[in-house]
C-alpha positions in Angstrom: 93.7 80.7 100.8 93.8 79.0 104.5 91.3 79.5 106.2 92.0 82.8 108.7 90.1 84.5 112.1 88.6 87.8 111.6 91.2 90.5 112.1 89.1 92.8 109.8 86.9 95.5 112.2 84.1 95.6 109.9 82.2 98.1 112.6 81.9 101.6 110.4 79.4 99.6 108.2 77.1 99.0 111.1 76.5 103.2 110.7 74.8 102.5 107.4 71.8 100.3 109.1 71.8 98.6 105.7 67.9 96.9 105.5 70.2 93.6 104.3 72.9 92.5 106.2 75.9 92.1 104.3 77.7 88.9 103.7 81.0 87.3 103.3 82.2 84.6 101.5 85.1 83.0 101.4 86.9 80.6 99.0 89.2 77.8 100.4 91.2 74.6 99.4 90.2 72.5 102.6 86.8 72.0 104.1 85.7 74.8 106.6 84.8 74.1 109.7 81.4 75.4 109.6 77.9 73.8 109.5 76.9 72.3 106.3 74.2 73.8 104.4 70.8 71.7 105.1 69.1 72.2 102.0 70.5 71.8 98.3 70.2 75.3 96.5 71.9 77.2 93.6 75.2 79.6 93.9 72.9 82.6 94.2 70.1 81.4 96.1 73.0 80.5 99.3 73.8 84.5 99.1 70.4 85.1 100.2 70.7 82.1 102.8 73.2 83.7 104.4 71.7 87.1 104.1 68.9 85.5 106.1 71.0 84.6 109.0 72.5 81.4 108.1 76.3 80.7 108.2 77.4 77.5 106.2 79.5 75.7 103.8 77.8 73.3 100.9 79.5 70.1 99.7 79.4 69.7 95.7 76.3 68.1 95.7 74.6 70.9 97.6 74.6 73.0 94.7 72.0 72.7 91.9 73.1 74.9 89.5 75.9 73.4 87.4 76.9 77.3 85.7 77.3 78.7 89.5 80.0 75.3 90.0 81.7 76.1 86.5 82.3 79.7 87.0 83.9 78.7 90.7 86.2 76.4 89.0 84.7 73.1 90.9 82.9 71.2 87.6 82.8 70.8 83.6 79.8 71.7 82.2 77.7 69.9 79.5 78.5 71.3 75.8 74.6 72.5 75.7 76.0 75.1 78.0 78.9 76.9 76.4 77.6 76.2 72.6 75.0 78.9 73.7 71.7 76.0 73.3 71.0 76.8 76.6 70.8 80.0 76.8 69.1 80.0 73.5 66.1 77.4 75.0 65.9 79.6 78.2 65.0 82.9 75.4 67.9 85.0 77.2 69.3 85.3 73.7 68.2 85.0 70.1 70.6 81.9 68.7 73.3 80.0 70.1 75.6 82.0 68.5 74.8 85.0 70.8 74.7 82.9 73.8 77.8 81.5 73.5 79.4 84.9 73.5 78.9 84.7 77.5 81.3 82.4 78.2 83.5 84.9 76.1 82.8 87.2 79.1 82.8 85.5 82.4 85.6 85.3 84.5 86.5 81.7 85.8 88.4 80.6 88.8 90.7 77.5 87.6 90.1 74.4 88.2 91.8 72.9 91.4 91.8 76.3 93.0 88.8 76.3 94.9 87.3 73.4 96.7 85.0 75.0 99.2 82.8 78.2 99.2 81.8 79.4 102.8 79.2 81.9 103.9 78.3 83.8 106.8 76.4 87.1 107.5 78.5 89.8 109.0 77.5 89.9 112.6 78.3 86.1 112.2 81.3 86.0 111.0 84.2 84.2 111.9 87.1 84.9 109.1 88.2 87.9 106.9 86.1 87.1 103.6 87.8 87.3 100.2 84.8 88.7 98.8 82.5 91.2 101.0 78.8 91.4 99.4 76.5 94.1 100.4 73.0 95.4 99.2 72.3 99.2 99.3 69.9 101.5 98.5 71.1 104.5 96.3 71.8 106.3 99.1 73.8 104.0 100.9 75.4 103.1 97.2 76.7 106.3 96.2 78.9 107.2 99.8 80.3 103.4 99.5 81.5 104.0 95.7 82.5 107.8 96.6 84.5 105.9 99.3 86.2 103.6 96.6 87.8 106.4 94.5 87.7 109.0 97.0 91.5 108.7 97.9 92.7 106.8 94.5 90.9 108.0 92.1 88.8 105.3 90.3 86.8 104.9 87.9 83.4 103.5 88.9 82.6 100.4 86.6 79.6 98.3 86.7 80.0 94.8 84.6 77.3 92.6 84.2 75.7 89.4 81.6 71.7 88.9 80.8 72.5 85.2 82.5 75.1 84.0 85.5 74.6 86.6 87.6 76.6 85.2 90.4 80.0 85.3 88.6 80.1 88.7 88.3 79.0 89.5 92.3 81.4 86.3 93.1 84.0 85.7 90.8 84.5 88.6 88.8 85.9 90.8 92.1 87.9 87.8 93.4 89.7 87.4 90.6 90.2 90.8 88.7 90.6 92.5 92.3 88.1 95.0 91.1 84.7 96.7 93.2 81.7 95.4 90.8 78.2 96.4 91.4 74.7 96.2 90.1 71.1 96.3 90.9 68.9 93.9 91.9 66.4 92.3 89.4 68.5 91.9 86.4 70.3 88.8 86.4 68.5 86.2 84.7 68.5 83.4 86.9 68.1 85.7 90.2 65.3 87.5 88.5 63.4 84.2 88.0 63.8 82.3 90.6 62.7 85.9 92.6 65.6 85.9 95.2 66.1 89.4 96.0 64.3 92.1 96.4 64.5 94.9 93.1 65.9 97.7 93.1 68.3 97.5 95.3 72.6 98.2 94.7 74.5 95.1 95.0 78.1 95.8 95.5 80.6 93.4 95.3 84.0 93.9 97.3 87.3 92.0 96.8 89.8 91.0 99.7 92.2 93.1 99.2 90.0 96.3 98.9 87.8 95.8 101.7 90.4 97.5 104.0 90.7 100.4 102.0 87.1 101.0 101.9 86.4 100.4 105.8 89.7 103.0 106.2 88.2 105.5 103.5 84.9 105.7 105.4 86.4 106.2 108.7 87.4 109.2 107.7 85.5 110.4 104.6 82.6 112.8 104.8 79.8 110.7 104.0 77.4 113.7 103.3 79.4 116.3 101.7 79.1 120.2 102.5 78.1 120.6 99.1 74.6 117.4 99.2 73.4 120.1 102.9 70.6 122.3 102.8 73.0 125.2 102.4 74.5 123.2 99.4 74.4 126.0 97.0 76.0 129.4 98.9 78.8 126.3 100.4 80.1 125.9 96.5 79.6 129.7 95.3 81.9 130.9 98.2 84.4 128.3 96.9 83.9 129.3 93.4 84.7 133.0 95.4 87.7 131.5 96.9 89.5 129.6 93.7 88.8 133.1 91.5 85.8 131.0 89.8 83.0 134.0 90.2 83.6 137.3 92.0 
């Protein structure tokens, strides 16, 4: 996890003219040697900061939102948290015994892993991010997850909690490896705090498949013969050619 230069060409994206500019973020032992943040702000509110045009690193005390420090592996939290009384006071769910259950579900970067969390808007950015954040519409959406499976295969999965959001577009693809996504205007704590604007696809893309993707699209029809105005006659002739219809 040292810190790296950008050797990633992230160019191909800049065909999408995405309405939000995406954003890396990268996770590092050492401090970077970037500006720090100038205002104090939760985990998810710095995503926006960044989408904004802001590149920076916060120190510990930066953050104000102890659940976005937990999931990053960088604090404890209070017992209130995990024993669901939290959640239940906040009405996200009906009784502690349901709100516990999310901490059944996140996913967690150990402790002593992660010291740092940098971010930087793409035309910004000076390193290879280990986790590539970008907002869509459907549109845009659909030919980025066609490009993940459209040489492997995959299965497209969305996973998602009523309450921290930010593991799941942070921490979930960092350390499962895995594409997430979901739309904006669900989480909890984005939703109330009115961060980003609804509606929109957020897609959440690990280090080690960002490379694949940018290599999928390079080459991948992004509108398919099949989505054109002669859609229709395009599929019956290959229904003609595989022995499908006469």
């Amino acid at each position: 996890m040292n810190e790296q230069k950008k050797k990633i060409d992230f160019s191909i994206l800049d065909k999408f003219g995405f309405e939000t500019t995406p954003v890396g973020v990268k996770l590092t032992i050492k401090r970077p040697d970037l500006p720090r943040i100038t205002k104090k702000m939760t985990l998810c509110q710095m995503i926006k900061w960044a989408q904004d045009g802001n590149v920076f690193y916060p120190e510990l005390e930066d953050h104000t939102c102890d659940a976005g420090l937990y999931v990053m592996g960088m604090k404890d939290v209070e017992k209130p948290y995990v024993n669901g009384e939290y959640g239940t006071g906040l009405q996200v769910y009906e009784s502690p015994r349901s709100a516990s259950r999310l901490y059944q579900h996140i996913y967690k970067i150990d402790k002593g892993t992660v010291n740092y969390v940098s971010f930087a808007p793409l035309d910004k950015m000076t390193f290879d991010p280990d986790v590539l954040l970008i907002t869509a519409n459907t549109t845009q959406a659909e030919i980025l997850l066609r490009a993940s499976s459209y040489r492997t295969g995959d299965m497209w999965l969305s996973k998602y909690t009523a309450a921290l959001g930010c593991d799941w577009l942070l921490v979930y693809p960092y350390v499962s490896g895995e594409i997430n996504y979901t739309t904006t205007g669900l989480g909890f704590g984005m939703r109330r705090r009115h961060i980003f604007k609804e509606g929109q696809i957020f897609f959440s893309v690990p280090f080690d498949k960002i490379q694949p993707l940018l290599d999928t699209l390079a080459v991948m029809p992004w509108v398919p013969d099949p989505y054109k105005e002669d859609g229709l006659e395009y599929v019956h002739q290959l229904r003609v050619r595989l022995g499908l219809e006469e």
